[in-house]
N, C-alpha and C positions, 0 to 999 in steps of 0.2 A: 634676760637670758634666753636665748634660744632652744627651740627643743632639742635640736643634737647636741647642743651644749651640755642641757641638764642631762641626758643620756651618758655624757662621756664623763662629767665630774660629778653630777648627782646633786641632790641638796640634800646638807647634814651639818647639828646644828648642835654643841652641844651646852648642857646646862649644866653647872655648879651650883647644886643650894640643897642645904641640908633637910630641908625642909619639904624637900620630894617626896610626894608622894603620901605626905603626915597631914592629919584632920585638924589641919591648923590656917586661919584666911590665909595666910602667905602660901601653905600649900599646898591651896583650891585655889590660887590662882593662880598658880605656875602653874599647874594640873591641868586650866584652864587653858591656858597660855598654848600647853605642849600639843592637847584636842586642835586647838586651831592651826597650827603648824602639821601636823599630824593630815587634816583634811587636805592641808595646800600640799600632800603628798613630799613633805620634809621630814626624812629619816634627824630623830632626835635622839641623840646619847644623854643617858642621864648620871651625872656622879652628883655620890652626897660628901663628897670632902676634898679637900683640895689636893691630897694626896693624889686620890681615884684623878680628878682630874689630872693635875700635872702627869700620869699615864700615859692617857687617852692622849694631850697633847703633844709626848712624847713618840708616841705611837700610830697614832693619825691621821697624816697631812690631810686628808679629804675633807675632813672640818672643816667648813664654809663661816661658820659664826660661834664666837663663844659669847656666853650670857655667864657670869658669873654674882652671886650675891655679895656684899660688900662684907656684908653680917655671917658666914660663917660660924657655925655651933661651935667647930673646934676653935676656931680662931681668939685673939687677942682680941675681946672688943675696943681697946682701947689704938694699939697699936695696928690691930687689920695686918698683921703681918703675913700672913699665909695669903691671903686674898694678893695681898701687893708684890709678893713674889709669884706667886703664879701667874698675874697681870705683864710680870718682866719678863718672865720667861716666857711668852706667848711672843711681845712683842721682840723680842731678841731672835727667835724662830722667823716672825714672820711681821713685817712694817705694817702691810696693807688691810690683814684678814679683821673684818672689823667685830669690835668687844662691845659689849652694853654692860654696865655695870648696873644688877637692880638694887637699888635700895631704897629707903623710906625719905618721903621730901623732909621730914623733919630733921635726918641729921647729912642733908644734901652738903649744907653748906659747912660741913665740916670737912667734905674728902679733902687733903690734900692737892695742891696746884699738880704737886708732881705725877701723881696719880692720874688728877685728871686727863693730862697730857695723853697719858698711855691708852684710853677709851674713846670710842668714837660717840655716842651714847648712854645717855643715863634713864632708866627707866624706871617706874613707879608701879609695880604689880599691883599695888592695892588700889591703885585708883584709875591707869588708862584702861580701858578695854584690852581685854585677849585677841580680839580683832585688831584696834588700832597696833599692838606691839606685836603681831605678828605680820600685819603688813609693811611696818620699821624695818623688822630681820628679813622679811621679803628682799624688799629694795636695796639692803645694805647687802647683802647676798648678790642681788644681781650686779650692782655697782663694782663688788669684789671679783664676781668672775669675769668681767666683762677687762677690768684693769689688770687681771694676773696675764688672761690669752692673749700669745702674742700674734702677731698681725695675722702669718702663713695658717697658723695651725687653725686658728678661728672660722679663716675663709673654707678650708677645705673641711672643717666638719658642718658646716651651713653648707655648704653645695655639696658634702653628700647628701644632706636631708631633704635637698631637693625631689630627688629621684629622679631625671631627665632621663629621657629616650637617648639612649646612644649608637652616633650613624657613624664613629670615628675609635681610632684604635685606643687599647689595646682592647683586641677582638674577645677577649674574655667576657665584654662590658658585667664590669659589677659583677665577676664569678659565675654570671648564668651558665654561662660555659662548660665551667667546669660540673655542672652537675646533671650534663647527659649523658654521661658514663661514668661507672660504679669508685674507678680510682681517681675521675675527676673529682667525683662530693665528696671520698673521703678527704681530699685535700683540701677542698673547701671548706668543710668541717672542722678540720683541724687548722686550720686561719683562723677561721671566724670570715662569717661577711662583711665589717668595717675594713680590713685589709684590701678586700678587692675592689669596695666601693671607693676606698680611697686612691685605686693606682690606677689614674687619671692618664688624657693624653695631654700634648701641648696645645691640643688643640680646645683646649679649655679656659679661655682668655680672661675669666673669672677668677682666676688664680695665678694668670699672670708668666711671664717666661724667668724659667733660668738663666738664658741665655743671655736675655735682652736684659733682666735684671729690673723686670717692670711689676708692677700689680703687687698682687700679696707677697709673691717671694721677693721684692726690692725692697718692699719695705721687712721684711723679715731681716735682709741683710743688712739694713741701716739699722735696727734693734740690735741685732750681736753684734754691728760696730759699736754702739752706745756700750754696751753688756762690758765687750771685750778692753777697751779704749780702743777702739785703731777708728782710723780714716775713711776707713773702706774697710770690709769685710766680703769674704764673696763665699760661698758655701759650694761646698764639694761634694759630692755623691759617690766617688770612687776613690776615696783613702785618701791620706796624705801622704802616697808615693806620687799619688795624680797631681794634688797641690806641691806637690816640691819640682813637680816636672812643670807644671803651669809657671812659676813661678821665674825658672828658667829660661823657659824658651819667652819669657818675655822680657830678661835683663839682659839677656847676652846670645853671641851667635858665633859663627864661626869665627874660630883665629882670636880672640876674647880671653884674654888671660883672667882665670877665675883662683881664688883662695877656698880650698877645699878640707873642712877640719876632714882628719884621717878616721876620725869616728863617724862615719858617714851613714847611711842608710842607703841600699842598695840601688834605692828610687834617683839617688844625686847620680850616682856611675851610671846612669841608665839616662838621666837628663844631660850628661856631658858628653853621651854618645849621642843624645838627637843635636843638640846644638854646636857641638863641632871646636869647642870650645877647650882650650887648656888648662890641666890642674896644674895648682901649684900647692901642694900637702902640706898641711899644718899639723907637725906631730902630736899626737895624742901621749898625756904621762899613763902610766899603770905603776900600781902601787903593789906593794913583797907579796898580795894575795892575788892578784891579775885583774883586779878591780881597774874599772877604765877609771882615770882622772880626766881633770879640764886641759885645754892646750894652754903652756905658760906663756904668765906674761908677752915674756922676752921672746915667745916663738911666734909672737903675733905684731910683733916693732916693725916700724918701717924696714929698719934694716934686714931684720931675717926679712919680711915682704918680698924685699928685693932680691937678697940671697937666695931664698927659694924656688922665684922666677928662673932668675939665671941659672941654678945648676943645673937644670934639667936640660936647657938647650934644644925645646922642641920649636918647632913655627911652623904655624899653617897661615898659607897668606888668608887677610880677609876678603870678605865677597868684594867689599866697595874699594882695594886696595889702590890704583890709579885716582879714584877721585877726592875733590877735595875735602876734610875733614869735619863731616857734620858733629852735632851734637848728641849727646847720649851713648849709647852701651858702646860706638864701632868707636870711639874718638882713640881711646887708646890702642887700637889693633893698629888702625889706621895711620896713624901719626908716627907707627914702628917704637912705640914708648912703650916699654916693656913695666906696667902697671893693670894690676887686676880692677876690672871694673864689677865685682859681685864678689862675695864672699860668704858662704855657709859655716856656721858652728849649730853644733848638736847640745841642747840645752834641753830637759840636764843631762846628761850621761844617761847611760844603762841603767849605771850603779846608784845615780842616784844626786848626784854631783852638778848642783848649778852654781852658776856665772854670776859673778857679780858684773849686770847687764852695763851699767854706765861706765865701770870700769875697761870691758871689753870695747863699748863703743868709742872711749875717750882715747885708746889705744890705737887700736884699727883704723877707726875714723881720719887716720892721718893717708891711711892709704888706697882706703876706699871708699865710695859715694853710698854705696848700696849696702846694706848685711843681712841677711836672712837668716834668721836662727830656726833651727826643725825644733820644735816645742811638742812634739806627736806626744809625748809622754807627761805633759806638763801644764796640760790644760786651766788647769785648775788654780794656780799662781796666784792671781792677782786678785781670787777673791779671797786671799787669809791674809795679814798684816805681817806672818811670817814669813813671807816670803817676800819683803818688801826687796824693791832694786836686782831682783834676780830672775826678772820674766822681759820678753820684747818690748812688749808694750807698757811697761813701768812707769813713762813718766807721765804727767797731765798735761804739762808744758810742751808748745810745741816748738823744735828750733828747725828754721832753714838751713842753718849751714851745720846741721849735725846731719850726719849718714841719714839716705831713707832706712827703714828697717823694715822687715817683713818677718812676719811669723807662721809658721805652720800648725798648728791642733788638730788632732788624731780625738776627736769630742768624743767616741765611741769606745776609748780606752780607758781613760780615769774620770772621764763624767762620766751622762747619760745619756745613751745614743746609740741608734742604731749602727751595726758595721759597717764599714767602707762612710761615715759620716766624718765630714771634717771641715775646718774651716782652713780660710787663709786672712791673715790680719794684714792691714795696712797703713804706715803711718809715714806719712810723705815728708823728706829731709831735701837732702840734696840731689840733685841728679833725678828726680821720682818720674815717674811711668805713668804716663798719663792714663786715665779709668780706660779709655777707648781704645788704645793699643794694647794695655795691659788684657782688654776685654776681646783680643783676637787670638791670644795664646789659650784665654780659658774656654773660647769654644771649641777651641783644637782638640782638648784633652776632655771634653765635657758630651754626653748624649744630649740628640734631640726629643729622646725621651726617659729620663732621669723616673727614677723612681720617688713619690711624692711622700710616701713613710720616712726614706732618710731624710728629705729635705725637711720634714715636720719634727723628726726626731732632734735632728741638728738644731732647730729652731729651741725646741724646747729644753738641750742641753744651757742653751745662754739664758733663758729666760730662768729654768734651775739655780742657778747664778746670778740673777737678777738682786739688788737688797740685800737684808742683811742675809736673806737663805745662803746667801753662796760662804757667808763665813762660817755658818752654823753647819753647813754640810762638811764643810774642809774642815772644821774643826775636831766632828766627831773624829774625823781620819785619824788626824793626829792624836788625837787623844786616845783611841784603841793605841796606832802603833806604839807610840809613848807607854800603854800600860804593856804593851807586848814586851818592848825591849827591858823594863826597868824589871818583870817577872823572869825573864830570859838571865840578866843578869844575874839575878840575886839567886837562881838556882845555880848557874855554874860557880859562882864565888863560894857557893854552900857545898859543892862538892870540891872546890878546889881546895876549901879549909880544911877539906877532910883526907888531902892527896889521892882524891878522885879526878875523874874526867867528864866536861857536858860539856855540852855546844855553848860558843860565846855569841854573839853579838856585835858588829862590826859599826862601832860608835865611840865617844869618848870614855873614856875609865873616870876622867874624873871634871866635875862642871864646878868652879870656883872654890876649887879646892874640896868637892863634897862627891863622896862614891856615885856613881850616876843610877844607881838603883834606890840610893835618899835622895836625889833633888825631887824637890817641889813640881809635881805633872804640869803643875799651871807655869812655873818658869818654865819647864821643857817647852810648853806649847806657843811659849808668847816671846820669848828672848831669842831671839836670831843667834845671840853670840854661844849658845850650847850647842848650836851645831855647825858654826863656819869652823873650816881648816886654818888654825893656828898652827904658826912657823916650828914652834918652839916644842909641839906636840908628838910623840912618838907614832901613836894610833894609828893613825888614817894611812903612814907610809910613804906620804907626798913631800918629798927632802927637800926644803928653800924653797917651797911654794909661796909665792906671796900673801902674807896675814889677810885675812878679810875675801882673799879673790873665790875661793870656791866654797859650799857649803853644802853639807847632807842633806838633803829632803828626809825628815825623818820619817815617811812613810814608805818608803822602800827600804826594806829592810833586808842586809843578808846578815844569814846565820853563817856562822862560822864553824869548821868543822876542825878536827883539832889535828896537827899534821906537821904545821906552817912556824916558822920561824919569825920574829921582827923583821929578820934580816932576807927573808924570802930564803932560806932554806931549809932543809924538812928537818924534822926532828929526830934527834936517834931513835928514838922509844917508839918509835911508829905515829901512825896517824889514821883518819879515816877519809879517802877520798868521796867527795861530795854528792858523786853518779849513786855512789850505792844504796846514799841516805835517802835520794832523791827517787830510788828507785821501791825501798822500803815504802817509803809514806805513798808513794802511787798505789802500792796495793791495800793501802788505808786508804781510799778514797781523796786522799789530797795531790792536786796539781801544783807545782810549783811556776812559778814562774821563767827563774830560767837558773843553771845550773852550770857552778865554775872547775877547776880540779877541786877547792875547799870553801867554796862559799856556795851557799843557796839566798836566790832572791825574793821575797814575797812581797807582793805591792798589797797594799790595806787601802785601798779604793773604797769610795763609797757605802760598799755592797757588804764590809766587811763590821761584822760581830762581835761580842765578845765568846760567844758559844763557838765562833769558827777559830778563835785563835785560842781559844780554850784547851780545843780537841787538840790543834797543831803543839802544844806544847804536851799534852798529853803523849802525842804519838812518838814526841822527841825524845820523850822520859824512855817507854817501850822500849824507842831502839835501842838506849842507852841499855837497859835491861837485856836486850834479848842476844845482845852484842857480849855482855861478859855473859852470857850462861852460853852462847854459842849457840842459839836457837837452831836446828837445820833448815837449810835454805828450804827445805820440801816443804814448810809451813810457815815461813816467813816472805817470799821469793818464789812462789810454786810456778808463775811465769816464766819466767828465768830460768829453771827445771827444766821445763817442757821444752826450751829451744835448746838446749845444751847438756841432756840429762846424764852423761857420762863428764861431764868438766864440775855440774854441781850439784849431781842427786847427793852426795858423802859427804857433801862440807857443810858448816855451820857459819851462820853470819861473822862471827870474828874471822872463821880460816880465810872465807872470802873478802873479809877488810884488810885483813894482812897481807894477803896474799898481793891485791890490788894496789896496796901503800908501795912495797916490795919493787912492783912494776912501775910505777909513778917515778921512781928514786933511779932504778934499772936504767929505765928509758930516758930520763933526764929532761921530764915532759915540762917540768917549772922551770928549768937551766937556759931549754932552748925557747920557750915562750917566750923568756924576759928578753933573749938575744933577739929576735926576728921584729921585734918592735922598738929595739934602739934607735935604727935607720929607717928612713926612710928608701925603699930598692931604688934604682937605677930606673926611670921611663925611656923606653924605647921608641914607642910611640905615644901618641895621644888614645883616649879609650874609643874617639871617634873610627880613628884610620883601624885601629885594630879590630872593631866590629865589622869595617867594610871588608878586611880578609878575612874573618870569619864567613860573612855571610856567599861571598866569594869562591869558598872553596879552597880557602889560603888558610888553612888551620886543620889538626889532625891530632885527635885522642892520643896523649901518649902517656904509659906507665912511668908514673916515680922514679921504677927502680930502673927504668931504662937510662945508662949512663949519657944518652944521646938528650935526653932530656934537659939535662944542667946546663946553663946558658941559655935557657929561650928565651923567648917571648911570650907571656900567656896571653892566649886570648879574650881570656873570661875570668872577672875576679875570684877570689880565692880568699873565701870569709870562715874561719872556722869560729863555731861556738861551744865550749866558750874560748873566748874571750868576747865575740861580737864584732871585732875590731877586725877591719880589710888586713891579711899580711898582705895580699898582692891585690892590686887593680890591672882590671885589664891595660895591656901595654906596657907594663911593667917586665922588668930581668929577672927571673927567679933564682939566680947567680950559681957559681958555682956548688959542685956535690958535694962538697964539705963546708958548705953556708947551713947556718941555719933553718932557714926556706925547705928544701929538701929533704935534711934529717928531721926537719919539723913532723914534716907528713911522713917520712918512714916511719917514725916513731908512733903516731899516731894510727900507721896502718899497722904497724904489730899489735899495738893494743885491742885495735878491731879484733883483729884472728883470735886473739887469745881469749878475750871479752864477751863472748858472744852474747848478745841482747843487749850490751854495755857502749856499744859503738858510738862517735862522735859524728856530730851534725856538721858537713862540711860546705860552705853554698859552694860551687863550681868544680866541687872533684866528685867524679864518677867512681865508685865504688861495683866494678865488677868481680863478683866471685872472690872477695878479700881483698884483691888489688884496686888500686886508687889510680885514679886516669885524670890528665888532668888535659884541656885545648891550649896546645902552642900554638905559634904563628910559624912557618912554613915558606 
């Protein structure tokens, strides 16, 4: 082990025996044992029960070695039960970290085979030296760190330990920089000096190129291909807008008729502008709550394929049009065959909602070579068994004549990683891209001086994931949200027994015939069939969606807020719109994720407790509270006050839920939602041509309510949230004044005026002075 090494993970080592520390041979020489570990400068944790243990290795990870005794005081001497379950639970955490079991040679040849499997080591306290068994745990320590660090990260904390003279940028070298003036070393300081010793230049050939995909970062990349399944992996530095743009500009190019699921991320609108390419929209469903669903079946057959091409009626000739028709992305522009050569779907949804992968591919695959799923949200799939067949990279098998696939990972979202960290997967089918071409789009979109923290961090998101860790970590997930939703339940059914009111939970009501706050946590976590969308199902909302095709991630979780109808209409008795609830628990210190008219979203990531969903239920009960006694906003809301203190210094939280219900129902903000997303609009142009008169000078801010406005062209998509979902992309009709479209955004610019501090996130409308503006084409 290197010294940066032990610098950065430490040696710590802990012991199991009851017998710590007591004036007994066994323990003066574990005593002995710990002295000798102790001088080799090894931090040793000591428990005396298996309990105390199973803790520590609950709590942990930096554990380098466990040493457990066989013989346990509490334990079964006969059965060793504790011993043996705590032996499982170590290796179910962790394959690699190595175990020495001590006990006495006399009843050696009694452990169990099974047992022994599980240890790397059997030690004999009363009889090797305290020197020979801690030079054992030495070795077996370094043998462990050396097999956990993956290639990148290794190299770069060895060559910070170097300390070299630096004749080559960035001119910070190692922070000295920063600390010849005063708000330079406060920022230093507040780094830390590994930070800066690690932001390295390219010029560091010890560590090898991004670009080139050579040295430690190549191999870093062929480790998250292993990690990931894919072909090829190639690692990102600037989000998975970049990787979706990369991805692009290396399948397709101008005049390239492309399949664009409608639930897009802003980065595709923005790669269809550089590459020149035409969409053909694959509608997205939304369910009576405005939850996004998957695209059906039947909106992905060859025949809508076909049907979607045509009605748009766009063409932009290709680059290579007179020549004769090579192979690869131009073959269809070229050839004048109106077929899409690439196709994006968004997996899972917002909401939560993924694909049953082979399904989709066995579909599509009739009509296209290429599929790229954006996975930003989703990282994490393939190392839980619940999520079998609903991630890119699913299969182990590999076929030629199935679609190539690509996938995109946002590593920095629901793993562990720094921001803007992400990968791209690759698993070559039909039509594939070769590394070298594909490796001319990724320097387009990539620095020649990448920051070397994300690319470490990114490394160490798949190596997180490496073994069984990656299902132990997904697991906890789901097992908090699991305990979240079945608590969430069983409060609102407890006030609904009592013809009260609490926030539901947006999941099945009932799992094989049993209330979903009795199923078994352990079926919740391990049965897929508890959370795919069945036909036959009221729940979910998604009418004749095919059995099997789509399924909950059950760790995104939206609460439900009480308003809504089955049937997507409001309720007479009122409701509570979701902003307010959302706006409530912000001034409790909780951020939510993202927030609909009556659903709030939480994702239970990694990072997530049972003390943090403790609180969040806690806070829900509150508003429920402060909501029937009418709390005044001035102590529930004091924000909200202060930008509007004549609209809500007098009212109390109910006046302002009713009030807001009231306007929701007024404005006919769920009526015209559901209408604006039945169709897909009218493309005028392509988002290409429409950028070039934007940038052009051929496009011009204009009001809503300007009746001059109805019939244009936008220039610039038109994303409100919520929903998430594009109502317009650039180049698109935003049709006439009595379309939906229009009254959509009037509606939603009243609510602004009226709402103040309440206001809607809109991506591409300017909101001046109350008014909403939006770029036409001209």
């Amino acid at each position: 082990m290197t010294e940066g090494n032990e610098r950065a993970l430490g040696m710590k080592v802990l012991i199991v025996d009851d017998e710590l520390d007591t004036p007994t041979a066994e323990g003066r020489a574990v005593c002995a044992l710990v002295d000798e570990l102790v001088k080799a400068e090894v931090t040793v944790t000591k428990s005396i029960s298996a309990g105390d243990g199973k803790c520590v290795i609950l709590s942990d990870p930096s554990i380098q070695c466990t040493m457990i005794d066989w013989c346990l005081g509490d334990d079964n001497p006969k059965t060793h039960d504790k011993a043996k379950k705590l032996l499982r639970l170590i290796r179910s955490r962790n394959i690699h970290i190595p175990i020495f079991l001590m006990a006495d040679r006399s009843i050696a040849t009694l452990i169990p085979a099974d047992v022994m499997a599980l240890v790397d080591e059997l030690v004999w306290v009363l009889e090797d030296t305290p020197t020979f068994i801690a030079g054992r745990v030495m070795a077996a320590m370094k043998r462990y760190s050396d097999h956990i660090e993956p290639p990148f990260n290794k190299a770069l904390m060895d060559f910070a330990e170097v300390c070299e003279y630096s004749w080559h940028t960035p001119g910070h070298t190692g922070g000295t920089a920063f600390l010849k003036s005063p708000v330079g070393r406060a920022f230093f300081q507040y780094f830390g000096e590994n930070l800066f010793r690690s932001d390295l230049s390219i010029s560091v050939g010890e560590l090898g190129s991004l670009l080139d995909h050579t040295g430690p970062i190549g191999e870093s990349e062929k480790y998250a291909a292993r990690v990931f399944g894919a072909d090829r992996s190639y690692t990102v530095t600037n989000g998975t807008s970049a990787s979706n743009r990369i991805i692009f500009m290396a399948s397709v190019t101008r005049g390239d008729h492309v399949l664009v699921d409608r639930n897009c991320h802003k980065s595709i609108e923005q790669a269809l502008i550089m590459t020149g390419a035409i969409p053909a929209y694959m509608k997205t469903s939304r369910n009576y709550l405005g939850l996004i669903g998957p695209i059906y079946p039947e909106d992905i057959g060859s025949e809508a394929v076909s049907r979607s091409i045509s009605e748009h009626k766009l063409t932009v000739e290709p680059e290579f049009a007179n020549e004769p028709a090579p192979s690869g992305a131009q073959e269809n522009a070229i050839t004048g065959k109106k077929l899409p050569v690439h196709a994006i779907i968004t997996n899972s949804t917002y909401d939560g909602l993924c694909y049953n992968v082979r399904r989709v591919l066995e579909i599509l695959g009739d009509s296209v070579s290429r599929i790229h799923f954006d996975e930003a949200w989703f990282g994490y799939a393939r190392f839980n068994p619940l999520y079998k067949g609903r991630y890119g990279m699913f299969e182990k098998k590999r076929h030629r004549d199935a679609p190539t696939v690509f996938t995109t990972t946002s590593t920095h979202k629901l793993l562990a990683a720094l921001s803007q960290a992400s990968f791209i997967h690759v698993r070559d089918g039909m039509n594939p891209i070769p590394h070298d071409r594909f490796n001319e789009s990724f320097m387009m979109h990539s620095s020649t001086s990448p920051q070397y923290a994300i690319i470490a961090s990114n490394e160490v998101s798949a190596a997180m994931m490496s073994g069984t860790s990656g299902e132990t970590l997904t697991r906890e997930s789901i097992d908090e949200a699991i305990a979240f939703r079945q608590s969430m339940r069983k409060i609102f059914n407890d006030y609904r027994a009592k013809g009260k009111w609490f926030f539901d939970v947006w999941n099945a009501d009932k799992v094989n015939g049993v209330d979903f706050e009795n199923v078994s946590p352990k079926l919740l976590a391990e049965d897929q069939n508890c959370w795919v969308l069945h036909k036959n199902e009221e729940w979910h909302g998604f009418v004749d969606l095919e059995d099997g095709y789509a399924m909950l991630d059950p760790i995104k979780v939206s609460v439900v807020t009480p308003g809504v109808k089955l049937n997507g209409t409001l309720e007479e008795k009122g409701g509570i719109p979701a902003m307010l609830v959302t706006s409530y628990l912000d001034n409790r210190g909780i951020v939510v994720e993202k927030t609909t008219d009556f659903t709030i979203l939480f994702l239970f990531s990694m990072g997530i407790t049972k003390g943090k969903w403790g609180t969040l239920v806690n806070a829900l009960l509150r508003f429920r509270e402060d909501y029937e006694n009418n709390t005044p906003l001035t102590e529930v809301l004091p924000d909200k006050v202060k930008i509007d203190p004549h609209h809500y210094e007098n009212m109390g939280l109910g006046d302002l839920a009713r009030e807001m219900f009231e306007e929701v129902r007024t404005l006919r903000l769920m009526e015209l939602q559901k209408d604006i997303y039945k169709k897909i609009p009218k493309q005028d142009k392509t988002p290409n041509q429409s950028y070039q008169k934007l940038v052009h000078g051929k496009a011009k801010l204009m009001a809503i309510e300007d009746k001059d406005t109805a019939n244009r062209t936008v220039a610039t998509g038109i994303i409100p949230y919520p929903p998430g979902i594009p109502m317009l992309l650039s180049g698109e009709n935003i049709g006439p004044s009595k379309r939906p479209h229009l009254e959509y955004l009037l509606a939603l610019q009243k609510w602004d005026k009226k709402f103040n501090g309440f206001g809607h996130d809109i991506h591409g409308v300017e909101n001046k002075g109350g008014k909403y503006y939006i770029h036409c084409l001209i």
